[in-house]
N, C-alpha and C positions, 0 to 999 in steps of 0.2 A: 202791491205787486208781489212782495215778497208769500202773504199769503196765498195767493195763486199759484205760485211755483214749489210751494210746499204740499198743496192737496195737492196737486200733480204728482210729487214724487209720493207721496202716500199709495197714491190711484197707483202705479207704477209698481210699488212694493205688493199690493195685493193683486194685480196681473202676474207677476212673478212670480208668488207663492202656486198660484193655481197650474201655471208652467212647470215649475219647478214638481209639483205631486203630479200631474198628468204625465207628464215624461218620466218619470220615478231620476230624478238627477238631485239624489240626496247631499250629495258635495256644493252644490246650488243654493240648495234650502238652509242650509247651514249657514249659510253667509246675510240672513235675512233678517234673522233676529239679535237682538242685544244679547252680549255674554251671559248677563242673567235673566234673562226670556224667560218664562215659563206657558207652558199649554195648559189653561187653568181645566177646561174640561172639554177635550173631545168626541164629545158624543157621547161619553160615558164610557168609554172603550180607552182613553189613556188621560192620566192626571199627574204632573211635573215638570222637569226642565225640560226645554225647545231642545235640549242637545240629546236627552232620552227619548223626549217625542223620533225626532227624525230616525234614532236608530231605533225606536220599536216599526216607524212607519214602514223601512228598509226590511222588515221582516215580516210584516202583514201584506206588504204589497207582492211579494211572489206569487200570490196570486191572482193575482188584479192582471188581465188580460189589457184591458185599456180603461181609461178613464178620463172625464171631461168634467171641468170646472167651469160652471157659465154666471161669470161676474154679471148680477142688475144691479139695483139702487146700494149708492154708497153715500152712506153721511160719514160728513166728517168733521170735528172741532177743533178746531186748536186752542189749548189752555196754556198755552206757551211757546217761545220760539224754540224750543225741544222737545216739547208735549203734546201729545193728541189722542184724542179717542175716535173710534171708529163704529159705525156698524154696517156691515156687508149682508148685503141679502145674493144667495147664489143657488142655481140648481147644481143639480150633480147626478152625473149617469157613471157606476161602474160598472164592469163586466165581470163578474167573477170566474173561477175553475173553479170544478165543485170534488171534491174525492170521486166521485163514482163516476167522472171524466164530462158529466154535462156543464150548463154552463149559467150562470145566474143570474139577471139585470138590476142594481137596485137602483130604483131612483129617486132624489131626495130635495127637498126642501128645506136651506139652512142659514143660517143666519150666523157669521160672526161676530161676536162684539171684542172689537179691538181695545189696548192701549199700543199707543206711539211712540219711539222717543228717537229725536234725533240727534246722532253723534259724528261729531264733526258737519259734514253736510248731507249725512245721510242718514235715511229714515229708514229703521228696521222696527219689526215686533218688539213688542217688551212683555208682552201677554195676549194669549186668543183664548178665550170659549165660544165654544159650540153651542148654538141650539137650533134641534132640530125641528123642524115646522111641519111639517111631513114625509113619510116614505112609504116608497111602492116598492115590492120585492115580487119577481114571479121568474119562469122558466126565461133564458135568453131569447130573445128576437131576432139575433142575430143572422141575417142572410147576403149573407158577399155574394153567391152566385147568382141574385138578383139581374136582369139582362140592365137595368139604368145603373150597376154600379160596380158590376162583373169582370172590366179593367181598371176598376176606382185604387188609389195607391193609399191603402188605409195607415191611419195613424197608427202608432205605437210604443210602448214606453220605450226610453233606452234611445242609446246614438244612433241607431238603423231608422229612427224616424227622419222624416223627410225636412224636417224643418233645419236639424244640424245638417244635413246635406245644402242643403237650398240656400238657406239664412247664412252669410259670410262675415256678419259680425261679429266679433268679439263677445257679446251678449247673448248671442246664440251660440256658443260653443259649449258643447259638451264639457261639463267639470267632474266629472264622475273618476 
């Protein structure tokens, strides 16, 4: 049983990560990993501590219009009742702003390969890398005045999203 309730809170921790950078709520993200976490390689774009990752991410993302993390297949193993390895298969759409005011779609195919570890009775990061599997980059597609989506109350990073409105728990509360 016990190991059931543990890939649960794994599965858990990796829902949150992808919350925690889709909403840009760095104070969030912060509390995910072990003190000595490190982001072994993300993407090729940042390499060292979880606590540098978050504050380079906190600076890359101003311009990230919105973004979506879609958790598929997760394995998971446990090599101890504190220790686990992971690998996360996920899509990923961002929006970029682009200097000359347009706007840029990439979308991506990636895979993280985790370690685990759980302290006290919670499972945070201890290590991610990236690898990427594929990516598409072209002009935005973006159209809100669309007539099927033209009152739609669209996502966005930050507490103006509708989830910290809606969502009354504790969990959903904005830490920023």
């Amino acid at each position: 049983m016990q190991l059931l309730i543990d890939k649960d809170a794994i599965r858990d921790l990796v829902l949150s990560y992808s919350r925690g950078v889709d909403r840009q709520d760095f104070a969030f993200l912060r509390t995910l990993y072990t003190e000595d976490a490190i982001e072994d390689d993300h993407g090729g774009a940042y390499t060292g501590s979880a606590e540098g990752y978050v504050d380079w991410l906190e600076t890359v993302m101003g311009r990230v219009d919105n973004s979506v993390h879609l958790v598929h297949n997760h394995l998971i193993r446990l090599e101890s009742a504190t220790t686990a390895l992971g690998e996360v298969y996920v899509s990923g759409h961002t929006r970029l702003a682009l200097e000359d005011g347009g706007r840029e779609d990439l979308t991506h195919g990636m895979r993280y390969i985790d370690h685990y570890r759980k302290t006290g009775e919670t499972w945070r990061f201890q290590r991610r890398t990236i690898v990427v599997d594929w990516l598409t980059a072209g002009p935005t597609q973006w159209a809100p005045e669309r007539p099927d989506t033209r009152d739609a109350e669209f996502g966005k990073p930050g507490p103006e999203d509708a989830s910290y409105r809606l969502l009354k728990h504790p969990y959903f509360a904005w830490r920023s």
